[in-house]
C-alpha atoms as one frame of an Amber mdcrd trajectory, in Angstrom:
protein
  42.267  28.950 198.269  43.579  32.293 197.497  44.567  33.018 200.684  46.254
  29.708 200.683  48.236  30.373 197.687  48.894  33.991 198.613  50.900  32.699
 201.648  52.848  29.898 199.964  54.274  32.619 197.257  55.302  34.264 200.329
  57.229  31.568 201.780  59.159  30.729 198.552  60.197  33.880 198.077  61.446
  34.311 201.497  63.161  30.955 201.278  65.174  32.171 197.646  65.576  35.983
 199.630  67.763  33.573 201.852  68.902  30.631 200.070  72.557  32.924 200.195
  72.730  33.326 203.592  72.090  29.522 203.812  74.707  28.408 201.337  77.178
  30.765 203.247  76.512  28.722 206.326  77.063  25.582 204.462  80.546  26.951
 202.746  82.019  28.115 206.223  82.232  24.083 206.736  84.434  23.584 203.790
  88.474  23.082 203.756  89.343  26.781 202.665  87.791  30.079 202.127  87.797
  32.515 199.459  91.176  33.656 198.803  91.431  37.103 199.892  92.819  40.363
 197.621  96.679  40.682 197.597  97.571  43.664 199.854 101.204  44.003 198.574
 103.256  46.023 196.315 102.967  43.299 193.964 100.389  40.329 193.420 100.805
  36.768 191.398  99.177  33.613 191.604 102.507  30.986 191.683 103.020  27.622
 191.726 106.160  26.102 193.855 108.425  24.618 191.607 111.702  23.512 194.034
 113.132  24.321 197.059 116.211  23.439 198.305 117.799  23.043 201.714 121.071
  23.796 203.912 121.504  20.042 205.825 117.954  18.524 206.186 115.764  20.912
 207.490 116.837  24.165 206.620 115.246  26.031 203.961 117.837  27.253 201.715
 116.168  28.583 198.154 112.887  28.339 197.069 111.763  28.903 193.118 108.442
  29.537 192.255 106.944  30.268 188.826 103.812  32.875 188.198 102.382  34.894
 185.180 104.984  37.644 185.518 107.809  35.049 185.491 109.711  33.188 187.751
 110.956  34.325 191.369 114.010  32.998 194.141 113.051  33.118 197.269 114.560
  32.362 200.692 113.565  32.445 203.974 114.020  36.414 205.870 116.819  34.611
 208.514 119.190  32.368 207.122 119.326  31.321 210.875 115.227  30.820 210.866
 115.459  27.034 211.368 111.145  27.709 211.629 111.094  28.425 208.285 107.973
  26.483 206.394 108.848  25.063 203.498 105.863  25.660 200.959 104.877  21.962
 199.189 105.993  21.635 195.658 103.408  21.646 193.213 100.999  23.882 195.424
  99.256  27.014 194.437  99.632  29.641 196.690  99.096  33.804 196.676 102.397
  35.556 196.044 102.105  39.162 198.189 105.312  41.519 198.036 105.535  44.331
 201.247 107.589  47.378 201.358 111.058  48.063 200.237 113.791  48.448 202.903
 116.697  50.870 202.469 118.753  48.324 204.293 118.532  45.441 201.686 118.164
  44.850 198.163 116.056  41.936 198.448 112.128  42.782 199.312 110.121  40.809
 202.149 107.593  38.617 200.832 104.552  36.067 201.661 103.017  33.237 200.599
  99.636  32.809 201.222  98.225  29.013 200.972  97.738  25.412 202.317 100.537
  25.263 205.147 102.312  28.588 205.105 100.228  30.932 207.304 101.121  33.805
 205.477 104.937  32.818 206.194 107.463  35.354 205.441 110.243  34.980 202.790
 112.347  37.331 200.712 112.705  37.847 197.104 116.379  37.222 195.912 115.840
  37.467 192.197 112.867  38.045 189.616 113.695  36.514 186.279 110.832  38.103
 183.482 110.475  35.150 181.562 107.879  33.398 180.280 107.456  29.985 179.761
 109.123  29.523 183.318 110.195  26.208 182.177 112.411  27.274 179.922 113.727
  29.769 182.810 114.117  27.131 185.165 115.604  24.542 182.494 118.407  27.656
 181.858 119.152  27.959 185.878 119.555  23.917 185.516 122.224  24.885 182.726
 124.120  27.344 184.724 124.105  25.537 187.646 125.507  22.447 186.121 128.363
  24.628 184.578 129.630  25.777 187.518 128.604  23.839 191.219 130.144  27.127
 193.179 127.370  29.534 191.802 124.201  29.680 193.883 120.759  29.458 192.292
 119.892  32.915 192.940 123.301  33.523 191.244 122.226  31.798 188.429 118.790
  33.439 188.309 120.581  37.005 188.344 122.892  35.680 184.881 119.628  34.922
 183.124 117.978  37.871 184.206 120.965  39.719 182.991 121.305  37.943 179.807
 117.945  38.788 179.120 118.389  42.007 179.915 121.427  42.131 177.128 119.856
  40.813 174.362 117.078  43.838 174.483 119.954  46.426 175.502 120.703  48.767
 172.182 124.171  48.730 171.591 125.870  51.864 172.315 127.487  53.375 169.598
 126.338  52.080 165.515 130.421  52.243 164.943 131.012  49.659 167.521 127.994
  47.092 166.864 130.594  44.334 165.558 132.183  44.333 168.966 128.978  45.034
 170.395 126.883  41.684 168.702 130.245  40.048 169.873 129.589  40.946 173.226
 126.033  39.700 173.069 126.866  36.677 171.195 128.731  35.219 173.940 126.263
  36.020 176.556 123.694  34.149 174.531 125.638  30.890 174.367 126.512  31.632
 177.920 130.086  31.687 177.860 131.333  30.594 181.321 132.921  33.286 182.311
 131.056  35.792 181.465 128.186  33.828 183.311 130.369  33.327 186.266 130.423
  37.689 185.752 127.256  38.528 185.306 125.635  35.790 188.110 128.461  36.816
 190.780 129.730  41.038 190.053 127.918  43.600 190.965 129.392  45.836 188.325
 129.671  44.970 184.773 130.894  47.074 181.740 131.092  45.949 178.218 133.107
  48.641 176.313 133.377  48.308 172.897 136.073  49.444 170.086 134.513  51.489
 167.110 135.297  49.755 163.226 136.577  46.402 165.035 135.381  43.253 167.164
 137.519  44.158 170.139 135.737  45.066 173.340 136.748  45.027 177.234 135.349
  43.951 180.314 135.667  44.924 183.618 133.786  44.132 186.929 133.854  44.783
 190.479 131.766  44.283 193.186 130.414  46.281 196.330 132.489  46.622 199.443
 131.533  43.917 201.986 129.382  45.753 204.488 130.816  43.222 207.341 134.630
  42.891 206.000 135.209  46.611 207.011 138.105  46.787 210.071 140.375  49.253
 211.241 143.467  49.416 208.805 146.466  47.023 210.219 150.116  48.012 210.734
 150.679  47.183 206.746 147.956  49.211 205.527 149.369  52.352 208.415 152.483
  51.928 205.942 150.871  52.555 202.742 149.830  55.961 204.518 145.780  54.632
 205.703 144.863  56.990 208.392 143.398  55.280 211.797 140.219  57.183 211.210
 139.866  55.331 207.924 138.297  52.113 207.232 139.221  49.115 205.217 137.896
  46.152 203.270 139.239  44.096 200.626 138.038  43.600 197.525 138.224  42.690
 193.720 138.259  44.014 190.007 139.171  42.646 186.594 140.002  43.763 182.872
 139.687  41.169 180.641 139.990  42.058 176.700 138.572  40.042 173.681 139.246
  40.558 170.390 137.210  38.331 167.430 135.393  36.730 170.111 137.913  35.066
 172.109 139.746  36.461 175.090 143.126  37.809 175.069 145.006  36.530 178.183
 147.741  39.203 177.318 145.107  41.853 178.477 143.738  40.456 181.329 144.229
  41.286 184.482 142.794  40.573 188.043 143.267  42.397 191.433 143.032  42.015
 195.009 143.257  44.900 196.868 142.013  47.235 199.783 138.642  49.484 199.207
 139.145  52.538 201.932 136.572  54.769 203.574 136.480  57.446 205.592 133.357
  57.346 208.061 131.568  59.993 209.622 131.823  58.561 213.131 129.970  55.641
 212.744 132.198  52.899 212.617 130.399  50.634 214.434 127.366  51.435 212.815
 126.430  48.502 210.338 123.059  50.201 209.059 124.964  53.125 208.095 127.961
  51.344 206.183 125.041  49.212 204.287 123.875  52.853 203.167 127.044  54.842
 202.457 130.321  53.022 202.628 129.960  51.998 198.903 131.709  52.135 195.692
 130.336  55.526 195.117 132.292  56.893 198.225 135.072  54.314 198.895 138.362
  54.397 196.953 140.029  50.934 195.349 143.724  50.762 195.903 144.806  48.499
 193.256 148.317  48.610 191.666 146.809  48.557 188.364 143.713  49.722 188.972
 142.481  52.506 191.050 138.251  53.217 191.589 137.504  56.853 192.932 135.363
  59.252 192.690 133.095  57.720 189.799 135.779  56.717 187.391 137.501  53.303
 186.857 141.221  53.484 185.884 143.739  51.144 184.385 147.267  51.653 184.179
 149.983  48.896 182.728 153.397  49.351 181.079 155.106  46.798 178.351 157.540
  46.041 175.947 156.259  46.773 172.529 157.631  44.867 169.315 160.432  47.193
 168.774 162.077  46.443 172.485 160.865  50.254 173.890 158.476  50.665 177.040
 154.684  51.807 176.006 152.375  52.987 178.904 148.635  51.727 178.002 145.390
  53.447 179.947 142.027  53.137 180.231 139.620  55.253 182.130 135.796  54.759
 182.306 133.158  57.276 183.523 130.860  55.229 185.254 127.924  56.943 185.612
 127.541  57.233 181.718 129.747  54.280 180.876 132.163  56.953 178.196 135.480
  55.002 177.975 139.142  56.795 176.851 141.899  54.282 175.809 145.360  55.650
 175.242 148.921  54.048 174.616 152.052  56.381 174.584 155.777  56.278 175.460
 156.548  56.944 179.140 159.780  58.976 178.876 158.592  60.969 176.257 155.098
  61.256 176.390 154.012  60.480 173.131 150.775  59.812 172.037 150.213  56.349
 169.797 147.067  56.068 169.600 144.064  56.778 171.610 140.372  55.933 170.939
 136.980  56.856 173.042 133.552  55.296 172.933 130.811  53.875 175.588 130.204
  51.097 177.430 127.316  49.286 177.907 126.431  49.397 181.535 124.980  46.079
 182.894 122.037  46.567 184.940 122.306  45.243 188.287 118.650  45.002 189.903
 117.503  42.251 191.346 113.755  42.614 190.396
């Protein structure tokens, strides 16, 4: 009898030594495995909330929601017509990879039922939580204006978010300053239409009164540079240069409303001089930029760092006033000056600093 019971302690506690290896069998029969450790940059647990599409089939934007916040995403190729399209309401692994000097958007992967580890890019990370409220707000921008894209609209609220933490500047400007921000907060339309579609954005504000400016420009197209034409070879463009056109405003607002006497808008050529390269589209995605281009404007000239506006009227007294402004944009310090052209004359002039906009994507 001992012996007897001796051997059947044995056996059960062989059988519980190897009841794991027997339940592992059993779970390699199931749907899914484990989910496995992110081996990104950058981890989160999301749930697909839309996705949107070019025609039928083609996957144009896809938003997903996390604990971080809410993402854009969109397939690597817009010409990828083998794009998956992840199923709404799923719960998949969100895995970021490396960043690429050649883009501003990061390649990313979603790992769950039907994707295979598919590969997508991040357009836009909006910080906010609740995502509802984050995607009810891209509804609301959207619906303002059908021409702005949804990654466009993600990039407003991540800017407007980004605003209402900014310090203002300068304490003697914070009337023009909470001006600023108030309209962003109500999102004004065009300052949404600004901040979803400019890469640039300065809000400068006047010290001891709620008058601030704007002004915005964007990057130089990296495929709309050509060789200059026979009108640009009469404005005195080398061959060896290269052109693009591009855009800038100044737009003025004074007790919150804007003053269409001080706006202005330009269309004009952004010229580069490349180091041999021309063809080279890698290496104008890298250096022909703001930073080394120059803006020909009539009004408005961008070089070397600094943005400058020039403009001449008639005053109230019939003479000719010149009025200036020049920004620093590396720090955002701002110099506005009016004076009479023949004479030279100072009227008035008045400094102070911008607040500069950030422009990162995520």
């Amino acid at each position: 009898m001992k012996s007897t019971g001796y051997f059947f302690i044995l056996g059960a506690l062989a059988v519980f030594a190897f009841a794991p290896f027997l339940l592992f069998g059993q779970q390699q029969k199931g749907i899914q495995p484990a989910t496995q450790s992110c081996a990104g940059q950058n981890c989160d647990s999301i749930t697909v909330d839309d996705v949107s599409f070019y025609g039928e089939n083609q996957v144009s934007s896809i938003t997903v929601s996390g604990g971080k916040g809410l993402y854009v995403l969109s397939c690597w190729s817009v010409l990828d017509d083998t794009c998956i399209a992840p199923a709404i309401g799923n719960v998949y692994e969100y895995s970021e990879g490396s960043p690429n000097d050649n883009t501003s958007h990061l390649r990313v992967s979603l790992a769950g039922p039907g994707t295979s580890s598919s590969e997508y890019e991040l357009d836009v990370f909006v910080p906010l939580v609740p995502s509802q409220r984050a995607l009810n707000l891209l509804r609301t921008c959207q619906s303002k204006d059908r021409l702005i894209s949804l990654s466009d609209c993600a990039m407003w609220l991540r800017r407007q978010i980004a605003i209402a933490k900014a310090p203002c500047p300068e304490p003697g400007a914070s009337t023009a300053c909470h001006s600023f921000k108030e309209l962003v907060a109500a999102g004004d339309a065009e300052l949404m239409d600004d901040l979803a579609t400019k890469d640039h954005v300065y809000a400068c504000f006047l010290p001891a009164t709620d008058e601030f400016f704007e002004i915005t420009f964007s990057e130089p197209t990296v495929g709309g540079w050509e060789n200059p034409n026979s009108e640009d070879k009469q404005k005195g463009i080398s061959e060896s240069y290269l052109v693009a056109f591009g855009g800038t405003q100044f737009v003025s607002y004074k007790n919150g409303l804007v003053d269409p006497d001080r706006t202005f808008q330009e269309i004009a050529r952004w010229v580069y001089l490349p180091l041999g390269h021309k063809n080279d589209m890698s290496y104008l995605a890298k250096y022909a930029t703001s930073d080394t281009s120059k803006f020909q404007g009539e009004k408005i000239q961008i070089e070397l760092g600094r943005f400058d506006f020039s403009e001449e009227f008639k005053n109230r007294r019939g003479t000719q006033t010149t009025h200036t402004v020049s920004v620093q944009l590396a720090t955002g310090r701002f110099t506005e000056k009016y004076a009479t052209p023949d004479s030279g004359i100072l009227l008035d002039s008045v400094s102070g600093r911008c607040l500069i906009v950030p422009n990162e994507r995520h």
